[in-house]
C-alpha positions as CSV (number, residue, x, y, z in Angstrom):
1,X,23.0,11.6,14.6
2,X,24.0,9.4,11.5
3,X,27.9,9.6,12.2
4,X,28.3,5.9,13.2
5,X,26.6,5.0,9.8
6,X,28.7,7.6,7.8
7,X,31.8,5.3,6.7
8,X,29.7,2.3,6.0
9,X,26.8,3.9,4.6
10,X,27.7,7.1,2.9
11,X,24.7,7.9,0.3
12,X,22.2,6.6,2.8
13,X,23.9,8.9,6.0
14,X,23.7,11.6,3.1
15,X,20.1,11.1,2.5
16,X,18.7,10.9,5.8
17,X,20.6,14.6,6.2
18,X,19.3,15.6,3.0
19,X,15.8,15.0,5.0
20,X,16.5,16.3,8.8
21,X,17.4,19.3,7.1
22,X,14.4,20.0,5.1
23,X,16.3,19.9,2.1
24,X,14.1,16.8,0.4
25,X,10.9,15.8,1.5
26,X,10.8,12.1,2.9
27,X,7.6,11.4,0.9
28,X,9.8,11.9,-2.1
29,X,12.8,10.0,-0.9
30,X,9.7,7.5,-0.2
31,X,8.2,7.5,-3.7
32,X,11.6,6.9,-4.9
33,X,12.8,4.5,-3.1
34,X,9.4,2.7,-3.6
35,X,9.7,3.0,-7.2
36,X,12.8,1.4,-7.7
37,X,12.4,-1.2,-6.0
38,X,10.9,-4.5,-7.6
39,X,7.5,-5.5,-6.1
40,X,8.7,-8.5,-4.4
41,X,10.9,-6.3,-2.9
42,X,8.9,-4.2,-1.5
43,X,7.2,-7.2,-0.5
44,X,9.6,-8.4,1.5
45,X,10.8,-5.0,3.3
46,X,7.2,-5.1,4.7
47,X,7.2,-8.8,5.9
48,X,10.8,-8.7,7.4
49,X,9.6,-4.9,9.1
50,X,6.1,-7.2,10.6
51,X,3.8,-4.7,8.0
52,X,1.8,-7.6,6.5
53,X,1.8,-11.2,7.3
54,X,0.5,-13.2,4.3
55,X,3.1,-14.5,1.8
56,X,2.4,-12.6,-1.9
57,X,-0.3,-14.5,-4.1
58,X,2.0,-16.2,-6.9
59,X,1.6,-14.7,-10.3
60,X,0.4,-16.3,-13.4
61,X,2.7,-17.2,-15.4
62,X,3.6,-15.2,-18.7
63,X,1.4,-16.2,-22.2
64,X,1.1,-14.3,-25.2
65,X,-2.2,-14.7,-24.4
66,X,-2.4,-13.1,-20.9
67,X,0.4,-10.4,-21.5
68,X,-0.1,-6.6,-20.7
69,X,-1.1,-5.2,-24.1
70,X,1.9,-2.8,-24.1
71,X,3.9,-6.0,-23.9
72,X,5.7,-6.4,-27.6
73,X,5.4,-10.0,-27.1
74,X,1.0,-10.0,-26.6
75,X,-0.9,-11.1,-29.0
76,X,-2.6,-8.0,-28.3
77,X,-0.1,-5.4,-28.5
78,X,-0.8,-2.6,-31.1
């Protein structure tokens, strides 16, 4: 099925395999795709695949002040 994609795109033809054959679960090879992507990234995949229309609220911009407090650099990190 994937053997025009198998010279260009080895690891993916190998992956998609992986799943016909019940060998990986595609919610797994979802979760980690999903997770290594960045979030625009992910972003993007779903506006270029018509999965969401609306551009991505821009972010605030970093602070000491507004950082997660796991951040080394918050004001509020332990």
């Amino acid at each position: 099925m994937f053997n025009s994609y198998a010279k260009i795109r080895p690891a993916t033809t190998k992956m998609l395999e992986m799943m016909d054959e019940g060998m990986i679960d595609p919610r797994a090879v979802a979760d980690m795709c999903l997770s290594w992507l960045s979030e625009s990234s992910v972003h993007e995949m779903m506006l270029a695949n018509d999965l969401v229309e609306e551009e991505p609220e821009e972010e605030e911009e970093w602070t000491p002040d507004n950082a997660d407090f796991n951040d080394p650099g918050s004001r509020h990190h332990y």
